[in-house]
DRENSENU-161335 format. One line per field, with one value per residue (C-alpha): x, y, z; residue in three letters. Coordinates in nm, 4 decimals, padded with zeros to 6 digits. Example, Ala and Ser with C-alpha at 12.3 -4.5 7.8 and 13.67 -1.06 7.14 Angstrom:
BEGIN
xx <- (01.2300_01.3670)
yy <- (-00.4500_-00.1060)
zz <- (00.7800_00.7140)
aa <- (ALA_SER)
This chain:
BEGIN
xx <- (10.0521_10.1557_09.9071_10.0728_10.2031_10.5081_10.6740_10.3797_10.4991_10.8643_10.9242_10.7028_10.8786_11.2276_11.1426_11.0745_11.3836_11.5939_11.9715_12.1919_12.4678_12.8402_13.0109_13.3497_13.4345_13.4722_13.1121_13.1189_12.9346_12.6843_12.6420_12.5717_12.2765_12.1954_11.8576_11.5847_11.2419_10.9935_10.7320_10.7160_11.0196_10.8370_10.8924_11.2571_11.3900_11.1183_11.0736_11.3598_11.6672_11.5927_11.5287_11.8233_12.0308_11.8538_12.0306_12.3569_12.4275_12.4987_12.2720_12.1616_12.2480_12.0321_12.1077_11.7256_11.7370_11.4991_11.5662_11.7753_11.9826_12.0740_12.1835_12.4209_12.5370_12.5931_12.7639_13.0354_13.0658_13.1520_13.3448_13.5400_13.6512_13.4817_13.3972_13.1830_12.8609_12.7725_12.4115_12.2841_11.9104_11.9106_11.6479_11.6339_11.7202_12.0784_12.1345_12.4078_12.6379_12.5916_12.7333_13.0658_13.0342_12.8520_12.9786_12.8585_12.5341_12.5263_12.8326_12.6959_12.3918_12.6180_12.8701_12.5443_12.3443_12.4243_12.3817_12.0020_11.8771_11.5688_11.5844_11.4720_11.6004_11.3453_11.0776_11.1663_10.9946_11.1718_11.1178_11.2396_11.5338_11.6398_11.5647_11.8313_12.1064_12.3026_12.4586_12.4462_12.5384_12.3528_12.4258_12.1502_11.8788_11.5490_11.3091_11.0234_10.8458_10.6302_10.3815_10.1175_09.8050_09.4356_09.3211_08.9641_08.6681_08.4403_08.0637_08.2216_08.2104_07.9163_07.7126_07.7867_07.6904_08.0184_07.9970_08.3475_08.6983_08.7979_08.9548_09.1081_09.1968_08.8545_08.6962_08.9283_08.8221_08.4794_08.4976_08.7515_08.5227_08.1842_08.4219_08.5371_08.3662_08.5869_08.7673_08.6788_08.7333_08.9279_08.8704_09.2403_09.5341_09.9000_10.2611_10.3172_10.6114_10.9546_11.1209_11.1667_10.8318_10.7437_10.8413_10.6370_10.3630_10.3976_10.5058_10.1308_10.0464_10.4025_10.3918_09.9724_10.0049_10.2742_10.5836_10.9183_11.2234_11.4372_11.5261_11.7221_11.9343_12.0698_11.9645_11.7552_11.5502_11.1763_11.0563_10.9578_10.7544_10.4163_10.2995_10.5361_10.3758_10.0238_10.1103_10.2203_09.9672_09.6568_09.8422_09.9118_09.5373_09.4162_09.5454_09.5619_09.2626_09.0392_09.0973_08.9928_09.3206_09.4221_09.5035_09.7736_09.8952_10.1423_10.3678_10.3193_10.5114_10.5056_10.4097_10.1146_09.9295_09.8983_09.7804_09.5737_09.3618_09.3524_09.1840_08.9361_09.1068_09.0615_08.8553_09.1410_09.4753_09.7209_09.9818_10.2182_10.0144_10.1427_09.9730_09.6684_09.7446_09.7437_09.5188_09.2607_09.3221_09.0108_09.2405_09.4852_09.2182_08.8804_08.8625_08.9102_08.7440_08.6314_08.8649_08.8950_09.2133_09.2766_09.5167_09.6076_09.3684_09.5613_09.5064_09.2284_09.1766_09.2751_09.4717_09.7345_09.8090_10.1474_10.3545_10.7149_10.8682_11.0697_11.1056_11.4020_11.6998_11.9482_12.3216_12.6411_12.8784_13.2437_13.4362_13.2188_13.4689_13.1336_13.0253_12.9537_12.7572_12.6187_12.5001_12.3578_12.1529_11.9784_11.8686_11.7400_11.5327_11.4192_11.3227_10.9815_10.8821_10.9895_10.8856_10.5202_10.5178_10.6177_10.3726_10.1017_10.3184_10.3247_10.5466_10.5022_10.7457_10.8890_10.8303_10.6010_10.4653_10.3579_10.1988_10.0499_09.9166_09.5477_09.5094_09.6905_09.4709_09.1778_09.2740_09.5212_09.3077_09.5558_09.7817_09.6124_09.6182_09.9665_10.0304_09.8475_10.0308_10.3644_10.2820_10.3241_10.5567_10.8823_11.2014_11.2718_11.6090_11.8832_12.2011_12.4688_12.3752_12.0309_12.0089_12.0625_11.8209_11.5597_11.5847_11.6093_11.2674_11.1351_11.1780_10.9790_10.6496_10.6582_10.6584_10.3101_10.1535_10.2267_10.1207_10.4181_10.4469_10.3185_10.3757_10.5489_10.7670_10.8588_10.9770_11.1562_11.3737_11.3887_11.4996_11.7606_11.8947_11.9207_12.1519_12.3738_12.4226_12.4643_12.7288_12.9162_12.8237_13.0632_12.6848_12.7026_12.3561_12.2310)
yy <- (11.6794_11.8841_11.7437_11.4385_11.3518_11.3854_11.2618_11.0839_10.7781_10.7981_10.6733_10.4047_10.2935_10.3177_10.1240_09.8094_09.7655_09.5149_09.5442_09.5888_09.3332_09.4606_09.5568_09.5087_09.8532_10.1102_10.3381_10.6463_10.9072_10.9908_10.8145_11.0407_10.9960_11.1277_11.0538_11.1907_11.4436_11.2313_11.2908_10.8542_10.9171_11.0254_10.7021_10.6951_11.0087_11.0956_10.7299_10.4855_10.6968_10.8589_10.4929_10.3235_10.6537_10.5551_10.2252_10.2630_10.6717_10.6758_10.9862_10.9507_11.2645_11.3286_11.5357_11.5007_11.6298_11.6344_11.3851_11.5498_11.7294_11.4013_11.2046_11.4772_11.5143_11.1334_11.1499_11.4050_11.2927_10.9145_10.9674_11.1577_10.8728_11.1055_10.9054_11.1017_10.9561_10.6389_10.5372_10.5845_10.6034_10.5576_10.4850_10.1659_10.3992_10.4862_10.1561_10.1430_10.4278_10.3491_10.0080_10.0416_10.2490_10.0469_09.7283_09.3914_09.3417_08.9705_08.9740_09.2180_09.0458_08.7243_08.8752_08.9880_08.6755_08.5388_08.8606_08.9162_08.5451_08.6704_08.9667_08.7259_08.8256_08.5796_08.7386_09.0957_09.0405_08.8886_09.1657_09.3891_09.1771_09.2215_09.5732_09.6404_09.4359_09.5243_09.2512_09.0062_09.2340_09.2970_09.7244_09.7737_09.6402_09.7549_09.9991_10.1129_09.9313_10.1600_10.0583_10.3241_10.1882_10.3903_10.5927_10.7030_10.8822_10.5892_10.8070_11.0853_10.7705_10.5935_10.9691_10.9601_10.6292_10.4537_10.1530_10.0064_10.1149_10.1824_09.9005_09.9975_10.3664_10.4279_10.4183_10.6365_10.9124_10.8871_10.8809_11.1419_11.3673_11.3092_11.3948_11.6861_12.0483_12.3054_12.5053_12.3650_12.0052_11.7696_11.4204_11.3402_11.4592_11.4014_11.4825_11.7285_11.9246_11.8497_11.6761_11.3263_11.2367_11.3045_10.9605_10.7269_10.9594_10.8350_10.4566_10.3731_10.4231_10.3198_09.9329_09.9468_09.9584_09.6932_09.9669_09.9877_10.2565_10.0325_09.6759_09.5852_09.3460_09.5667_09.8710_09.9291_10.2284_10.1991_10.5196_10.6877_10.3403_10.3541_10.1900_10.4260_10.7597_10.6334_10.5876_10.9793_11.1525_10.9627_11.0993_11.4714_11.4977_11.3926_11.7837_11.9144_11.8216_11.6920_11.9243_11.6500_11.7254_12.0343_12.2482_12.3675_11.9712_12.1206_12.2254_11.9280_11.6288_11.4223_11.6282_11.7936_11.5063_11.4080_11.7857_11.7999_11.4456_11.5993_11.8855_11.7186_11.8888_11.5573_11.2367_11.0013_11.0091_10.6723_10.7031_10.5446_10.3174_10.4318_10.7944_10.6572_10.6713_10.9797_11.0867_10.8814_11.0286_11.1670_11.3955_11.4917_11.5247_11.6848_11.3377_11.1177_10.8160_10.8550_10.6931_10.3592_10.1514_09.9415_09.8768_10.1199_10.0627_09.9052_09.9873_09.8093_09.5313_09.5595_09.2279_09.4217_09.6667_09.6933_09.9890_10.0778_09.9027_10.1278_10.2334_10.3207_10.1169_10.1832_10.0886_10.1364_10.2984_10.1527_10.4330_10.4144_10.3862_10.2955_09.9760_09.8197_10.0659_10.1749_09.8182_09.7937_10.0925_09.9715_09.6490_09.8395_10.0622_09.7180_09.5080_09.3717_09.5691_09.9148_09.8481_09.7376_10.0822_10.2723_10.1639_10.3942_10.6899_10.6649_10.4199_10.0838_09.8246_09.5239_09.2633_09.0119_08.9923_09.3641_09.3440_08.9931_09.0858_09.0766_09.3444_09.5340_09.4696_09.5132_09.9110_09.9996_09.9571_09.9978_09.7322_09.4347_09.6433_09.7065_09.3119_09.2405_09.5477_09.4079_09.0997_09.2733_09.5570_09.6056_09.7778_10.1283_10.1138_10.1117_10.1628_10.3780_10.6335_10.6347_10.9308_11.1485_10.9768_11.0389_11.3593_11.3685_11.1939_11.4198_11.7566_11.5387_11.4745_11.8345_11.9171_11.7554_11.8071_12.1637_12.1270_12.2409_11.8972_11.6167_11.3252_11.1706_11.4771_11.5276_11.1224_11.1472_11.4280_11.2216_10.9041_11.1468_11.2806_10.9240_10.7953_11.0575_10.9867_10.5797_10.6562_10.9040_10.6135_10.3661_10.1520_09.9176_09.8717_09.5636)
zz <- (10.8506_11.1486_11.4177_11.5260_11.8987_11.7779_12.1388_12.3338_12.3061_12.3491_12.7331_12.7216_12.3722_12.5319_12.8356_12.6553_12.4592_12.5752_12.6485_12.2905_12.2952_12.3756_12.0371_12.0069_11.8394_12.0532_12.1054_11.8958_12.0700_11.7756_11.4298_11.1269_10.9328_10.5867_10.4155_10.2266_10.4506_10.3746_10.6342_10.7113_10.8806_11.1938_11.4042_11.2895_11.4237_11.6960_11.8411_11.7122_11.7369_12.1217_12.2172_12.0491_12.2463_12.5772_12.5388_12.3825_12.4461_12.0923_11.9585_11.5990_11.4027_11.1365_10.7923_10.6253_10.2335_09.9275_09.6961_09.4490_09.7363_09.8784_09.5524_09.5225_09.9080_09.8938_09.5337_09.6888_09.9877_09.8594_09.5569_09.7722_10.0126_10.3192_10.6009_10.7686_10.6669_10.9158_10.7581_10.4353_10.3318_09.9845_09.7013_09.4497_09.1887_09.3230_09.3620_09.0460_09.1198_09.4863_09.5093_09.4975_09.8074_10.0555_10.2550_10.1809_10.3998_10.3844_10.5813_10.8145_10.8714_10.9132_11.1807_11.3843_11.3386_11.7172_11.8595_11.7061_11.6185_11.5657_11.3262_11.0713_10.7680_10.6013_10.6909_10.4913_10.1289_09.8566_09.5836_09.8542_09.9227_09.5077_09.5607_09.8260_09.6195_09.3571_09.1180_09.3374_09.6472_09.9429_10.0015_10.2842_10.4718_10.3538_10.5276_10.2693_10.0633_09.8221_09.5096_09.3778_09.3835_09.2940_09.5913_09.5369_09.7562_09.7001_09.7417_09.5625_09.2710_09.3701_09.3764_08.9965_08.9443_08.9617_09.1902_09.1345_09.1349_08.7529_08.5747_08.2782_08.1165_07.9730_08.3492_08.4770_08.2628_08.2691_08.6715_08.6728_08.4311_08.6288_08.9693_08.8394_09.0071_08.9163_09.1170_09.4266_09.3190_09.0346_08.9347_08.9452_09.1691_08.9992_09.0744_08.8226_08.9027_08.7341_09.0139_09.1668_09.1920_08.8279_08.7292_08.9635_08.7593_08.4853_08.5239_08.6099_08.2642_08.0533_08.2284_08.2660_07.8585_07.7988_07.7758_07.8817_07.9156_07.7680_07.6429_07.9825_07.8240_07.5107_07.6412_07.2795_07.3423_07.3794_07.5353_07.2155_07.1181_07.0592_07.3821_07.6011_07.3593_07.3857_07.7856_07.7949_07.5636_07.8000_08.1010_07.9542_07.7907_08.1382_08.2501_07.8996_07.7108_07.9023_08.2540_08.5200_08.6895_08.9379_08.7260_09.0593_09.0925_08.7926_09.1591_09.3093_09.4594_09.7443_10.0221_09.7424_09.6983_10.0269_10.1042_09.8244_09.9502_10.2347_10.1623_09.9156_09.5869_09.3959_09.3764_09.2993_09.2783_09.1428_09.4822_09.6847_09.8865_10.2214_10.1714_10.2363_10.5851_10.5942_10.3284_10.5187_10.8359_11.0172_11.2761_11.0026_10.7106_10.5657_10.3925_10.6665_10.6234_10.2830_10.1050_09.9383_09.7438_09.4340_09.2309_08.9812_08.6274_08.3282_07.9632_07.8393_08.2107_08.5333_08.4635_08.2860_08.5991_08.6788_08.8400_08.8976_09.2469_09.4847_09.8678_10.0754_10.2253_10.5045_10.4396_10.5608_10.3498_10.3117_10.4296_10.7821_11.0694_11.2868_11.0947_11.3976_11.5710_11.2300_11.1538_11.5205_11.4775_11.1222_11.2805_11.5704_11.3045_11.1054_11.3699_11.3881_11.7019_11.5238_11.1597_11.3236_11.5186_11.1851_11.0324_11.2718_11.1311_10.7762_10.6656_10.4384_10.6064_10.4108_10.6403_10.5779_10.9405_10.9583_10.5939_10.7000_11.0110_11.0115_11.2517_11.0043_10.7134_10.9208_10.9996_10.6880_10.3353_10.1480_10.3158_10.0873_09.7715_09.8153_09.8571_09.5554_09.3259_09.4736_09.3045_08.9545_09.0026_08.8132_08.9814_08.8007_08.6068_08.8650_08.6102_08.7145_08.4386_08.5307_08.7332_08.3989_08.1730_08.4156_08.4326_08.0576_08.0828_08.3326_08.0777_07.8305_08.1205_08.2041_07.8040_07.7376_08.1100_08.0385_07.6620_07.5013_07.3204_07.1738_07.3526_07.0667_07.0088_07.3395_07.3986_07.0428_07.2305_07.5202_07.3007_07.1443_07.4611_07.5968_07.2807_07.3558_07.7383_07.6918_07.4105_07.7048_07.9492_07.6553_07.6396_07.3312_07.2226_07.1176)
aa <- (UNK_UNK_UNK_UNK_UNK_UNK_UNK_UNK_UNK_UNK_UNK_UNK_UNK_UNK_UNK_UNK_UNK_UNK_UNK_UNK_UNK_UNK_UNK_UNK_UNK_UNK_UNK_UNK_UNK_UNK_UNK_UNK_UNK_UNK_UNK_UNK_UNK_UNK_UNK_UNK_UNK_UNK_UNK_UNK_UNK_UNK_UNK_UNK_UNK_UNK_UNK_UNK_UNK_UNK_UNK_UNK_UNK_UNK_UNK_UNK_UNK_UNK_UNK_UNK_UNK_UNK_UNK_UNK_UNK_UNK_UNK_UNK_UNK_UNK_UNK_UNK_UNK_UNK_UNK_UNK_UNK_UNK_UNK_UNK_UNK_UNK_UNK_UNK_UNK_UNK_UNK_UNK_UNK_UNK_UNK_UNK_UNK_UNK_UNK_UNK_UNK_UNK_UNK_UNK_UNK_UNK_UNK_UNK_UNK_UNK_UNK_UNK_UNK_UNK_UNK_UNK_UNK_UNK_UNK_UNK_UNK_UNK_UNK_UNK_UNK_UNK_UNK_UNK_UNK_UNK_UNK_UNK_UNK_UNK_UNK_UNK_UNK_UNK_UNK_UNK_UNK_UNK_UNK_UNK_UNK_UNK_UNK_UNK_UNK_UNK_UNK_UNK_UNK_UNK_UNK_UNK_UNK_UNK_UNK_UNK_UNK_UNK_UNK_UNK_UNK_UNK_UNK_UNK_UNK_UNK_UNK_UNK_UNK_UNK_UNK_UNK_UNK_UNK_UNK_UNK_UNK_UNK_UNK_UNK_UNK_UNK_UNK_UNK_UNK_UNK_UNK_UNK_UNK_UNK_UNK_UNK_UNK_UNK_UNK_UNK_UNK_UNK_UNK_UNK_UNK_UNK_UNK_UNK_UNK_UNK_UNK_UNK_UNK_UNK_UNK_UNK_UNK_UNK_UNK_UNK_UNK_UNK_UNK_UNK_UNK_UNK_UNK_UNK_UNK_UNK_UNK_UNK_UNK_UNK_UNK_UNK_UNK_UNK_UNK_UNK_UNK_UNK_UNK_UNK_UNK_UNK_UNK_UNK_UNK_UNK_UNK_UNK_UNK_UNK_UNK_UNK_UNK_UNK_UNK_UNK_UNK_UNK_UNK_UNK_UNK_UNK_UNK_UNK_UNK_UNK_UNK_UNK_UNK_UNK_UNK_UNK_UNK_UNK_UNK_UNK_UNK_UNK_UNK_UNK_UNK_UNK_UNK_UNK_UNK_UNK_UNK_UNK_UNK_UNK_UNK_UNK_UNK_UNK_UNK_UNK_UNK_UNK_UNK_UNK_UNK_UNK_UNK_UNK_UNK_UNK_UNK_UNK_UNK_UNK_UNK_UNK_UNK_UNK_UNK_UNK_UNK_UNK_UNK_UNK_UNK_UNK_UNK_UNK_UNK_UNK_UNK_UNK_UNK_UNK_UNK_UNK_UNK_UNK_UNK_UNK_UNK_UNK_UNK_UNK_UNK_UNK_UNK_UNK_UNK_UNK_UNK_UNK_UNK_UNK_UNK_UNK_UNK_UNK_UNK_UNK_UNK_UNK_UNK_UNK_UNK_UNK_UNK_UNK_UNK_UNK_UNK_UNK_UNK_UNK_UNK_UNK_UNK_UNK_UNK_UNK_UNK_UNK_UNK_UNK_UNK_UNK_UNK_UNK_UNK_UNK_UNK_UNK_UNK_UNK_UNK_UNK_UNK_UNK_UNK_UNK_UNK_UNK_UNK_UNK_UNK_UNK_UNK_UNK_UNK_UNK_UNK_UNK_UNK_UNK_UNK_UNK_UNK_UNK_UNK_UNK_UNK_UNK_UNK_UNK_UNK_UNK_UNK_UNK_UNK_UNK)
C-alpha cells in the first residue's frame, strides 16, 4: 500500500475550492484531530486538510491511533473535561459512552445551513444517518460507510469448477477446500488476531445463521445459543479442522488482509467492501484485476445474508472551544466534491450520489454489492458497556480459531463473563 501519489494532486485540488464563508469565532491557527490509521484516510490528511489550510490558514493537526489506542486517548481525554481535542473520528461502536461528550449535530448542521445550502444532508444514507446518532442525538456527521461483503478471485473458482459466488455455508467450504494449495496459497483469508477487527470476523456467520449478541430490548443473553455456537464452531473448523485458512491470518487485521489479497495468499476473503479497492488494484497488487464481489454467503441461502453495519464519523466534542472552525472543517471533509475524490483512495463514502453514481459502479465492483449488503445489515451493539463485552467476546474467537476450545465452551465463558459486567453496568435483565 505504499505506491500511491501520495501529493500529485494536491494544487490542482486546492485551486478549485471556493471561498469558506467568514465565521464569527475567531480563527484558531490549527484544529486538533484525533482518529483511528486506517490507510482510507489518504485523501483526508494528504488532499482535504492542505486544501481546507490553503483557504482558511487553519492547519489540521492530526493524532492517527489504532483502534484500541484511540478509544482510550478519547476516554481520558473527555472524561477529563480536556479541551484539547477539536474533531473526533469515532466508530459506531463508541457511540454509547461517547455521547455525552459530543455537541448536538443537528444544531450544527442547522446554524451552518445558509452558509453551505448545498451540503445536502439528505443525500448521506439513512442507515448511516442512525449510525452517527445516539438516542435520538445527532454526535457527528458521517464519513465511512463499511459492510463486509465476499471478495473472491473469480478463475481461481471457475478453474475448480465453481462458476458462481458461494451462496450459503456449504459452498464456501467446498470452494475454499478446492482453492486451497498449501503454503503458497489458502482458500480463505480471515482477521484472526485478538484485536478490533476480530469481531467484524465473526458477525458474517452469527447474523448469516439467524443469531444475535443479545436480546436488545432485555439484554437476555444469546451468544452462547445454539445459532451464535453453530456460527463460531463453522468459523473456527474453517482454520482448525478443515485448514482452508492461512494458517499466518492467526496475526492478522486490517492492514493483513488487504496484504494478504494482495499478494495472492487466499482465494476469498468475507471483508469490508472498500478493500477491494485496493485488493483489486493492478499497480498496488499481484491480484489486480482478478477479483470479483458478492455478498457474504448465509447459512443454508444467500437470502439469509446479513452482516454487522459500521464505518467512521467525525464529531465535535463538547468541550471544543473551535466548534465553529471544527464544524467548518467536517463539512469541508463530507462534501460531495471530497467524499467523491475519497473514494479513488480507499474509502466507502455515505452519500448516496457517490454510491449512486454510475460511473462509480461501472469502475468500483464492489460499490453495488455494498448497496445491496447495506440493505440487510444490523448496527453492532453500541451500549456504553459495550467496549468490555467485546473484548470478552474476542478471548472466546481467539479460543476456538486457535483450538483451545469448543465453540460452545468458549461462548459459555463468554456468556459468563458478560453476566458479570451488565450486573457491574446495574443492567436489569429482562
Amino acid at each position: 500500500m505504499t505506491g500511491l501519489n501520495r501529493r500529485g494532486l494536491l494544487a490542482a485540488s486546492a485551486a478549485s475550492m471556493l471561498p469558506l464563508p467568514a465565521l464569527a469565532q475567531a480563527k484558531p491557527d490549527k484544529l486538533v484531530f484525533v482518529g483511528d490509521n486506517g490507510p482510507w484516510h489518504w485523501t483526508l490528511v494528504e488532499e482535504v486538510a492542505p486544501a481546507f489550510e490553503k483557504e482558511t490558514g487553519i492547519k489540521i493537526d492530526f493524532t492517527l491511533l489504532p483502534i484500541d489506542a484511540l478509544s482510550a486517548r478519547l476516554k481520558g481525554e473527555l472524561n477529563s473535561g480536556s479541551p484539547g481535542i477539536d474533531i473526533i473520528q469515532w466508530t459506531a461502536s463508541f457511540a454509547g459512552w461517547l455521547a455525552p461528550h459530543m455537541a448536538d449535530h443537528t444544531k450544527l448542521l442547522e446554524a451552518n445551513a445558509a452558509k453551505h445550502p448545498d451540503f445536502d444532508w439528505d443525500d448521506f444514507l439513512p442507515v448511516v444517518r442512525d449510525m452517527a446518532s445516539y438516542e435520538g442525538k445527532l454526535i457527528g456527521i458521517p464519513y465511512r460507510v463499511t459492510a463486509s461483503i465476499l471478495n473472491y478471485q473469480k478463475q481461481l473458482l471457475a478453474d475448480a469448477g465453481i462458476t458462481a459466488a458461494p451462496q450459503n455455508w456449504e459452498d464456501l467450504l467446498k470452494a475454499a477446500q478446492a482453492t486451497t494449495k498449501p503454503p503458497e496459497r489458502y482458500g480463505m483469508g480471515i482477521w484472526g488476531r485478538q484485536g478490533p477487527a476480530m469481531i467484524g470476523g465473526y458477525s458474517p456467520f452469527l447474523y448469516g445463521n439467524g443469531g444475535r449478541y443479545f436480546d436488545p430490548a432485555t439484554f437476555a443473553i444469546e451468544i452462547n445459543e445454539t445459532k451464535a455456537v453453530q456460527a463460531l464452531e463453522f468459523y473456527g473448523d474453517l482454520m482448525t479442522r478443515y485448514k482452508v485458512v492461512v494458517p499466518d491470518a492467526i496475526t492478522w487485521e486490517y492492514d493483513e488482509i488487504v496484504a494478504g489479497g494482495q499478494r495472492d495468499r487466499y482465494a476469498m476473503t468475507i471483508t469490508l467492501a472498500p478493500y477491494g479497492s485496493l485488493i483489486n488494484d493492478p499497480k498496488l497488487s499481484q491480484t489486480g484485476g482478478r477479483w470479483a464481489w458478492a455478498v457474504a454467503p448465509g447459512r443454508h441461502s444467500v437470502a439469509e445474508s446479513k452482516v454487522g453495519l459500521g464505518g467512521w464519523t467525525f464529531g465535535v466534542p463538547t468541550a471544543c472551544k473551535n466548534t465553529e472552525w471544527a464544524f467548518e472543517f467536517i463539512q469541508f471533509a463530507t462534501s460531495k466534491k471530497w467524499m467523491r475524490r475519497s473514494m479513488e483512495r480507499g474509502n466507502a463514502p455515505p452519500r448516496t450520489s457517490v454510491l449512486d453514481d454510475p460511473a462509480v459502479l461501472e469502475r468500483f465492483g464492489w460499490a453495488p454489492v455494498l448497496a445491496q449488503a447495506l440493505k440487510t445489515a444490523r448496527l453492532e451493539p453500541r451500549t456504553p458497556f459495550w467496549p468490555a463485552m467485546e473484548l470478552q467476546l474476542r478471548n472466546g474467537i481467539s479460543q476456538v480459531l486457535l483450538g483451545e476450545k469448543t465453540a460452545k465452551v468458549a461462548l459459555d465463558g463468554v456468556a459468563a463473563d458478560w453476566q458479570r459486567t451488565l450486573r457491574r453496568a446495574g443492567v436489569k435483565q429482562g
